[in-house]
C-alpha positions in Angstrom: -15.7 16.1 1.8 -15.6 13.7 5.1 -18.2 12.6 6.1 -19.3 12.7 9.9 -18.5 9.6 12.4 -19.9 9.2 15.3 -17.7 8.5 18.6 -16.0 5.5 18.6 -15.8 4.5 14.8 -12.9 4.6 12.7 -12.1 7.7 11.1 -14.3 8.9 8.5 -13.1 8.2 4.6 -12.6 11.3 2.2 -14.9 12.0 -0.9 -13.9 12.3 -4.3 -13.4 16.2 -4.5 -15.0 16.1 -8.8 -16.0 19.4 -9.4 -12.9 21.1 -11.6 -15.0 22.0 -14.7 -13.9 20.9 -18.1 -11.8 17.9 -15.9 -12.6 14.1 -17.0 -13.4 12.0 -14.5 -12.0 9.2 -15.6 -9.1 8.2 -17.8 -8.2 5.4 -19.0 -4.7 4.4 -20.6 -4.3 2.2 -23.0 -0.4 1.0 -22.9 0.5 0.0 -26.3 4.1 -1.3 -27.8 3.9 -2.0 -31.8 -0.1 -2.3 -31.9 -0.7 -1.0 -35.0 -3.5 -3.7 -35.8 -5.4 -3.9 -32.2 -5.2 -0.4 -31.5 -7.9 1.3 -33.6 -10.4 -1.5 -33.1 -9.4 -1.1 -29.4 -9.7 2.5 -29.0 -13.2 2.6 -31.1 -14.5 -0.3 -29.0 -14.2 1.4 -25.5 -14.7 4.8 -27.1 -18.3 3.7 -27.5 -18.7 1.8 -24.6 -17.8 4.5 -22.6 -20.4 6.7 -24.6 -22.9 4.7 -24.2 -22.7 3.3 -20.6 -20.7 5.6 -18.5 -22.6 8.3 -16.6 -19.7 10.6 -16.3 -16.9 12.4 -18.3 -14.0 10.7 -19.7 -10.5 10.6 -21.5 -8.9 7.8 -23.3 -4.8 8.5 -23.1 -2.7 5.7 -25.2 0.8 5.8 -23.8 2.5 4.4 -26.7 5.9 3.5 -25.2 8.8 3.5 -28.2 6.6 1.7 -31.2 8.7 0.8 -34.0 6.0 0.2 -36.0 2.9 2.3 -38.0 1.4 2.8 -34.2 2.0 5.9 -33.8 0.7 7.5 -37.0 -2.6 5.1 -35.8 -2.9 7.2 -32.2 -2.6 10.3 -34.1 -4.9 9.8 -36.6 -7.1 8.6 -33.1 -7.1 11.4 -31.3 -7.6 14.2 -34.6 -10.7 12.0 -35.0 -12.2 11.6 -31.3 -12.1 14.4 -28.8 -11.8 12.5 -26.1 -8.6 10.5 -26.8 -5.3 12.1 -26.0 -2.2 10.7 -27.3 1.3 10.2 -25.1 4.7 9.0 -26.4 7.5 7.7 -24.5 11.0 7.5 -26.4 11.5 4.3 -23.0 9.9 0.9 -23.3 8.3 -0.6 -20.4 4.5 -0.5 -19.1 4.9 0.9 -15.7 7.4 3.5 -17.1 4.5 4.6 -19.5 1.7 4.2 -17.0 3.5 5.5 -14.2 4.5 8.8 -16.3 0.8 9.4 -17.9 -0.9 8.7 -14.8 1.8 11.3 -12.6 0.8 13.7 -15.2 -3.3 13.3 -15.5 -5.6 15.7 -14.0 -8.7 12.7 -13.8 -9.1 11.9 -10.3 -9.7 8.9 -11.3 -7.1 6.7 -13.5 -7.5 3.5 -14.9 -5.4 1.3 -17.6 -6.6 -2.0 -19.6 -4.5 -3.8 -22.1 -4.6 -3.2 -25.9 -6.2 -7.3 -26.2 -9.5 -6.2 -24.3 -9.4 -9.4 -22.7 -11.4 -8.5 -20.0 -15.4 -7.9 -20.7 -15.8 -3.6 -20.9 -19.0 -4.1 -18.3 -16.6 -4.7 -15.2 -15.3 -1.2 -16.1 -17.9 0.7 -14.1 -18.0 -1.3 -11.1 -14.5 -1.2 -10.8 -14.2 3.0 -10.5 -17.6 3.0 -9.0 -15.8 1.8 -5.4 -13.5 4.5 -6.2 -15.7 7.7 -6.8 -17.6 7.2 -3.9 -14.6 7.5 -1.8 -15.1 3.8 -0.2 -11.4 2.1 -1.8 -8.1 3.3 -2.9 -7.7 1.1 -5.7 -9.4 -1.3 -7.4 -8.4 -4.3 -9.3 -9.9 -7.0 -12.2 -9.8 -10.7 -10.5 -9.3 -13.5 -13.2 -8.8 -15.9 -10.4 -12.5 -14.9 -8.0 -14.9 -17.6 -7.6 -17.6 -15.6 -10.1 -14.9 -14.9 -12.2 -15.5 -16.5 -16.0 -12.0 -17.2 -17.7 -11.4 -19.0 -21.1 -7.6 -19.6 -21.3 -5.1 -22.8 -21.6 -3.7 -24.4 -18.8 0.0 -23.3 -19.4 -1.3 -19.7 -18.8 -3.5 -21.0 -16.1 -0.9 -22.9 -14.2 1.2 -19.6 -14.2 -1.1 -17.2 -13.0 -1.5 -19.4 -9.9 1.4 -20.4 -9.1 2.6 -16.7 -9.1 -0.4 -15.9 -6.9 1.0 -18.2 -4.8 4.3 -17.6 -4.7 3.3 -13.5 -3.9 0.8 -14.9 -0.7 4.1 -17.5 0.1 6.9 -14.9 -0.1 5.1 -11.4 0.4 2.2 -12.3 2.7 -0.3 -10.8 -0.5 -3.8 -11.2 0.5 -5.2 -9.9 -3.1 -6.1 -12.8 -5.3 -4.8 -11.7 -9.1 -1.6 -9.4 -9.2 -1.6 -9.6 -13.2 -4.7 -9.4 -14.7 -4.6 -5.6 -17.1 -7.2 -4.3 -15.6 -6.9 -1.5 -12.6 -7.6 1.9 -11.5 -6.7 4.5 -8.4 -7.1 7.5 -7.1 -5.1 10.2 -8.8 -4.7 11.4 -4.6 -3.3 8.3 -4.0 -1.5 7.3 -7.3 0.6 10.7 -6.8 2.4 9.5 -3.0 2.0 5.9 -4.2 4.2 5.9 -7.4 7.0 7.6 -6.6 7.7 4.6 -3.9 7.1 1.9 -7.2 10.7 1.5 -8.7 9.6 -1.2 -11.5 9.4 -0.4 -14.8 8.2 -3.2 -16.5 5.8 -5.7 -15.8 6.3 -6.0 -12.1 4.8 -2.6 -11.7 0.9 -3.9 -10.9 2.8 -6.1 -8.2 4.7 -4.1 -6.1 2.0 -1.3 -6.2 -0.2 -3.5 -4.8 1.9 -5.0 -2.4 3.4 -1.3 -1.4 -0.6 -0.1 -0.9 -2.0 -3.4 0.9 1.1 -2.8 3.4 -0.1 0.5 3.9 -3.3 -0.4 5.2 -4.9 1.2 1.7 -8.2 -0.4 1.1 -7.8 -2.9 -2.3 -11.3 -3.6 -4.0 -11.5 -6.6 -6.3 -14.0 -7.0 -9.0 -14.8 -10.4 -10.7 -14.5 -10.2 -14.4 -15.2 -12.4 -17.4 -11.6 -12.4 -19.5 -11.1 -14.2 -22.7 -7.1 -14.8 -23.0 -5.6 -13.6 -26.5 -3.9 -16.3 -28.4 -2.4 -13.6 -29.9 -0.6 -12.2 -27.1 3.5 -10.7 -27.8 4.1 -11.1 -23.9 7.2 -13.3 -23.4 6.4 -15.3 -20.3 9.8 -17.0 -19.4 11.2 -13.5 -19.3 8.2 -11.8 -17.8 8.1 -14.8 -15.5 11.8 -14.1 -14.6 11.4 -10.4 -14.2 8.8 -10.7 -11.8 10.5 -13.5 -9.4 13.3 -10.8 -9.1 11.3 -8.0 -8.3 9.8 -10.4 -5.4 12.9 -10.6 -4.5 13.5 -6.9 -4.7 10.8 -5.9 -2.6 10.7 -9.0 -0.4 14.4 -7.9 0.7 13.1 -3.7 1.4 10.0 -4.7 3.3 12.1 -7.3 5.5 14.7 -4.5 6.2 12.6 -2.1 6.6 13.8 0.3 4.0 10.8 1.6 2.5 9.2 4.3 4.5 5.3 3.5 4.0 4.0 6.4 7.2 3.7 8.3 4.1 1.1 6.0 2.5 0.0 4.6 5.9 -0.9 8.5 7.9 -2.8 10.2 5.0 -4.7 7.4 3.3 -4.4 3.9 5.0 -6.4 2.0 7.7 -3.4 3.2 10.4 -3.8 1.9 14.1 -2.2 4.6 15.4 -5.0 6.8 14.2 -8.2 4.9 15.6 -9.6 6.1 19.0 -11.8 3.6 19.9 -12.6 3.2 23.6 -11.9 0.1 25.7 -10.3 -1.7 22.8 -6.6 -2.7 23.7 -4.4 -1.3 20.4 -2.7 -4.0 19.4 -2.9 -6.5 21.8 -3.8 -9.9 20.4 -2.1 -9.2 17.1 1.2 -8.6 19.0 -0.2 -11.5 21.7 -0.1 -14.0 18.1 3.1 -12.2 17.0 5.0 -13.3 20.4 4.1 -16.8 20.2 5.2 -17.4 17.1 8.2 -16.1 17.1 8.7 -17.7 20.8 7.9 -20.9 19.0 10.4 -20.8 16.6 13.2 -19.1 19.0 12.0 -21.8 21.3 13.4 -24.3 19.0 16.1 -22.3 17.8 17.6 -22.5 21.4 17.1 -25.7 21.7 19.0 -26.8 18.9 21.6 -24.9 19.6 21.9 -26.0 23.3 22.3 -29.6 22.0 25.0 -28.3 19.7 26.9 -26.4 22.3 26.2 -29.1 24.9 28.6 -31.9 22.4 31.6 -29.2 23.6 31.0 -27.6 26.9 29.1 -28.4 30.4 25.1 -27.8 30.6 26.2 -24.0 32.1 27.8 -22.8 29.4 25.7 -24.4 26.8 22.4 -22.8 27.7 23.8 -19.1 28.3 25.5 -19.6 25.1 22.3 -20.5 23.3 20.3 -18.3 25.0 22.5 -15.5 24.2 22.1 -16.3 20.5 18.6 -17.1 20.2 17.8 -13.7 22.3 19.7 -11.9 20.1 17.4 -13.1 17.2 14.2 -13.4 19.6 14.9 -9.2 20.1 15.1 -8.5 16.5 12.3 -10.5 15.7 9.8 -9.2 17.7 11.0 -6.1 17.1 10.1 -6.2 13.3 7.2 -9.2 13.2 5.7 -8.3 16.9 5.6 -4.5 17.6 6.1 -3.7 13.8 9.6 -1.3 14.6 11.2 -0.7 11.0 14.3 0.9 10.1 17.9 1.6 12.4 16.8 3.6 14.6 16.6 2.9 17.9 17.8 -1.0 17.3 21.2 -0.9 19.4 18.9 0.2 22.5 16.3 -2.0 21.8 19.1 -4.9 22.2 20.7 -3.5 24.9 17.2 -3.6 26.7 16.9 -7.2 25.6 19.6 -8.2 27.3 18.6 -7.2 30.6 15.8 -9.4 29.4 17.6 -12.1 28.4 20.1 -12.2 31.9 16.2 -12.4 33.6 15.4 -15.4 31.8 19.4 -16.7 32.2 18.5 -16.6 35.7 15.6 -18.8 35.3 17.0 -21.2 33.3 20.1 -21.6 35.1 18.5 -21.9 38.4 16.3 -24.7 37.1 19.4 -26.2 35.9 20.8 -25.7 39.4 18.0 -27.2 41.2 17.9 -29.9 38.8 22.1 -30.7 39.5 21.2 -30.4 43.1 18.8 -32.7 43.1 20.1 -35.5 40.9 24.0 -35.9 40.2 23.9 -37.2 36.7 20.2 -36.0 35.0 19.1 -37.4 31.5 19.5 -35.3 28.7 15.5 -35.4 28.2 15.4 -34.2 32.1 17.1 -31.4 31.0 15.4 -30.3 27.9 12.0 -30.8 30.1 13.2 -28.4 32.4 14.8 -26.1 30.0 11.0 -25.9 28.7 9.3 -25.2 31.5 11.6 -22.4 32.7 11.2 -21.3 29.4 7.8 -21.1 29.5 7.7 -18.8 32.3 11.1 -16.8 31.3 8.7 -16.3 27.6 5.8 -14.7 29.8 7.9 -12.6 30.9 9.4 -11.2 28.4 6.4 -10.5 26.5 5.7 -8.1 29.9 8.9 -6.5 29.8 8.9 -6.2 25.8 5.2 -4.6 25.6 5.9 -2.1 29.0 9.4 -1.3 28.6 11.6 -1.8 25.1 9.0 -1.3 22.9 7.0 1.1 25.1 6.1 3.8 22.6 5.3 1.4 19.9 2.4 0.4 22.1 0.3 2.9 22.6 1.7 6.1 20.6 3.2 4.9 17.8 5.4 7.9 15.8 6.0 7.3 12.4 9.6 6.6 11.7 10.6 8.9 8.8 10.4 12.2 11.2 7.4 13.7 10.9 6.3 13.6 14.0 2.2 15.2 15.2 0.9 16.1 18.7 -1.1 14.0 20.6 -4.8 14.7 18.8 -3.7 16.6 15.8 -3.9 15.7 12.4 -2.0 13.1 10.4 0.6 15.0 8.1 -0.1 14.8 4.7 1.6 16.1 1.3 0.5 19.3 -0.4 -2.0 18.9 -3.2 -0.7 19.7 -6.2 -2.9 22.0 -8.3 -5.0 19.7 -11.3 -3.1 19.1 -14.5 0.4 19.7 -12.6 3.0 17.3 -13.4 4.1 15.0 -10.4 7.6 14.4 -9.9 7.3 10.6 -10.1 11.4 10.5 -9.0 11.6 11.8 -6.0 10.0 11.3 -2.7 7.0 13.8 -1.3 8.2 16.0 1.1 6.4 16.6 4.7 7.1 20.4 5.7 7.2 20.4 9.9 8.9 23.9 9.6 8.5 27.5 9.6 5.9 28.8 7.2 6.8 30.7 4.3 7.0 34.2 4.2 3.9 35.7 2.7 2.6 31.8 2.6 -1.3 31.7 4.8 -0.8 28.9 6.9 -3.7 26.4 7.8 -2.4 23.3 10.1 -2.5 21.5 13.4 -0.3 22.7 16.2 2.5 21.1 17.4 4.3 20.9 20.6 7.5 23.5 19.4 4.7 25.3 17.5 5.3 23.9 14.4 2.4 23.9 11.7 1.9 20.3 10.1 -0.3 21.1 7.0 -3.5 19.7 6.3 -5.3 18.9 3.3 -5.6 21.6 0.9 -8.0 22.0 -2.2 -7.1 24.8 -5.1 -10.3 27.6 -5.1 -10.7 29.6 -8.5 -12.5 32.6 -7.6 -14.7 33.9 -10.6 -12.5 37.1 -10.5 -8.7 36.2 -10.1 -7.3 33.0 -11.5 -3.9 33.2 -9.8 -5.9 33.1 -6.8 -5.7 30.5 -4.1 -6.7 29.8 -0.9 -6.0 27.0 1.5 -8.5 25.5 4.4 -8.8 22.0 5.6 -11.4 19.7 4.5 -14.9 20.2 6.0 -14.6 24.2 6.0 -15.9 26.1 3.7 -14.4 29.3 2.1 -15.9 32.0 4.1 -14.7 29.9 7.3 -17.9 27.9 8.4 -18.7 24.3 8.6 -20.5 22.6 6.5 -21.5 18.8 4.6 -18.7 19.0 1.7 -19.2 16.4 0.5 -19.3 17.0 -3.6 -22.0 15.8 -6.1 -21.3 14.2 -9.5 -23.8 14.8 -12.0 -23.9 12.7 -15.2 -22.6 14.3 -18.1 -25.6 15.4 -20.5 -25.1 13.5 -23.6 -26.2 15.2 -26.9 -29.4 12.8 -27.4 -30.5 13.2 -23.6 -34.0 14.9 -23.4 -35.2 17.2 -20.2 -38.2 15.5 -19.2 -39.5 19.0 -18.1 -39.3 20.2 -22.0 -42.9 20.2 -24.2 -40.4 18.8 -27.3 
């Protein structure tokens, strides 16, 4: 299912693998909390849209999350009536706790939600999966806030939805343009190691799974849409507003520290320097070049602010290793995180312990400027010294950017290894989970697991070799042989099931509809 790239190019993107008989291709879910009213029309309304304008299979789930109301005798009577709406109830309130749990669960390799309102025109529906079954993006999401975009709402809902947008590009460095707008789909591939790292279970959820998959490199494709707001609307906005500024807070405070592991997002699916092999292209150069300098900058000024503090209680000596002690302290763990992107512990007390040697180079710089500057004149002005502070700065800076990119942070240079200890030979494949057979139930607690181990005993093993010989597994795809069910067999993508090599990639033909005609047939 990948498609051949020449040498050179970034590596080839996976197909959609859509051939599982009987298996929707899309499902949408319908969130609903005391909808009795909206849902029927609701249901009916994309029911036929669907039918009439989408070229493949499809499911409708409403994931009615603890109504109170007459809702759920409506869903029922929904899904006796239409085959292709499935019903789901959750004893929790919350959307993400209801999408997260239908979608964990879905076999469509394709899963979408909307909101009950239908706010958002039903024609953006198709070109926002479209991106998605061809393989090109990982998820896709309605803009309210594009330039094409055609919205009708007041400007207290207007105001909000900005500002929030802003506040996400201010605080989280978000480059997608509208975090809110009930309108989304992904890959099930991708929703299945993506969720389990999404601990919202409320409104918040859209948010931090787009910020969790844009800082894995996963590709985000945005589709204009034309969105009519619902005066109607039961959403409390002070709390939702609330809500939401905590969970940027939330996940403002794990990306910062470094404690969400995203190699497991990043080495499967996302756009990951480390697997590019493009020749005479430095990896990482100017973005660690533009890294440097700013935080040089802002060190820069740090020390000097703190040598004119120090300098009110101490000689010009002590005040500049005392400042530069400080600020390289915070220049280490700064470039360590923002410049050469190290995240997590490990490997931090070394990494300052190397910075020191850096820092007693550029102590020696400064100080012998100082030096020469004392020897020179007896009594300097205080501007003489903050000129010369600057300039042997300047050249200390150089210098450490040298030392930092050859020496402390080495391997994050060239061969970067993934910090949550999987770690792949030079050339082999990028570890990935197990697929889980369609229909299974994904454990949306806990954490995929990455098996660098032994095989298991009676287990055929198909993976890249490692150093210790050690198997990292690849991709694998569940075969039903027309003879044995319980049957499976495991290859990696591009081989086919008597071993050879071949184009994979899998056709999706457009579900016959009953009033379809075979232009080959005399009727």
């Amino acid at each position: 299912m990948r498609t051949d790239s020449s040498p050179g190019t970034l590596p080839a993107r996976e197909h959609l693998p859509a051939d599982t008989a009987g298996t929707p291709v899309l499902d949408v879910v319908i969130p609903v909390y005391n909808e009795e009213k909206d849902l029927q029309p609701c249901v009916r309304r994309l029911h036929d849209h669907l039918t009439r304008t989408f070229p493949y299979s499809f499911r409708i789930t409403i994931a009615d999350n603890a109504s109170t109301d007459t809702t759920p005798l409506v869903a029922q009577r929904l899904e006796a009536r239409i085959p292709e709406v499935k019903n789901f109830r959750l004893e929790q309130k919350g959307r993400g706790r209801a999408l997260r749990t239908v979608w964990s669960a879905s076999d469509a390799p394709i899963l979408a939600y909307m909101d009950v309102d239908l706010s958002t025109d039903l024609n953006a529906l198709l070109p926002l999966v479209a991106p998605l079954i061809s393989g090109h993006s990982d998820l896709a999401i309605g803009s309210r806030l594009a330039r094409s975009s055609r919205v009708v709402r007041g400007p207290k809902r207007e105001f909000i939805s900005r500002a929030y947008n802003l506040i996400l590009r201010g605080s989280l460095q978000a480059r997608f343009s509208d975090a809110q707008c009930g309108f989304k789909a992904i890959r099930r591939d991708v929703a299945q190691i993506l969720l389990p790292l999404v601990e919202d279970t409320g409104w918040f959820f859209d948010t931090e799974m787009l910020v969790l998959a844009e800082r894995a490199g996963l590709r985000i494709h945005e589709v204009p849409v034309d969105w009519v707001d619902d005066p109607n609307s039961t959403v409390h906005i002070v709390k939702t507003a609330t809500d939401d500024l905590k969970g940027v807070w939330r996940v403002g405070r794990a990306l910062a520290t470094g404690s969400l592991s995203l190699d497991r997002l990043t080495r499967p699916f996302g756009d990951d320097p480390r697997d590019r092999d493009i020749m005479d292209v430095p990896k990482g150069l100017a973005r660690q070049l533009v890294g440097f300098c700013v935080v040089g900058g802002l060190s820069t000024l740090f020390y000097l602010l703190l040598y004119t503090v120090f300098r009110q209680f101490g000689g010009s000596q002590v005040a500049n290793a005392l400042a530069l002690l400080v600020s390289a302290v915070a220049n280490t763990a700064a470039n360590r995180r923002l410049t050469f992107g190290v995240r997590g512990p490990g490997g931090a007390v070394k990494h300052q312990a190397q910075g020191l040697v850096v820092f007693g180079i550029g102590l020696a710089l400064t100080s012998g400027s100082l030096f020469a500057l004392n020897t020179a004149t007896s009594s300097p002005a205080h501007s003489t010294e903050l000129a010369v502070l600057i300039a042997a700065n300047l050249a200390a800076t150089v210098l450490r950017f040298l030392l930092f990119r050859v020496w402390v942070f080495s391997d994050r240079r060239e061969g970067d290894e993934p910090t949550n200890g999987v770690t792949a030979a030079p050339g082999a494949s990028a570890p990935v989970p197990r697929a889980s057979a369609p229909g299974a139930s994904f454990p949306h607690a806990s954490a995929p697991t990455y098996s660098t181990g032994a095989p298991q005993a009676g287990a055929p093993q198909t993976g890249a070799p490692q150093a210790d010989g050690a198997s990292v597994p690849l991709p694998q795809r569940r075969i039903v042989h027309p003879h044995d069910h319980n049957t499976t067999t495991q290859f990696r993508a591009g081989e086919a099931a008597d071993g050879t090599w071949r184009d994979a990639t899998m056709q999706m033909l457009p579900v016959r509809r009953p009033h379809d005609t075979d232009p080959g047939d005399a009727r």
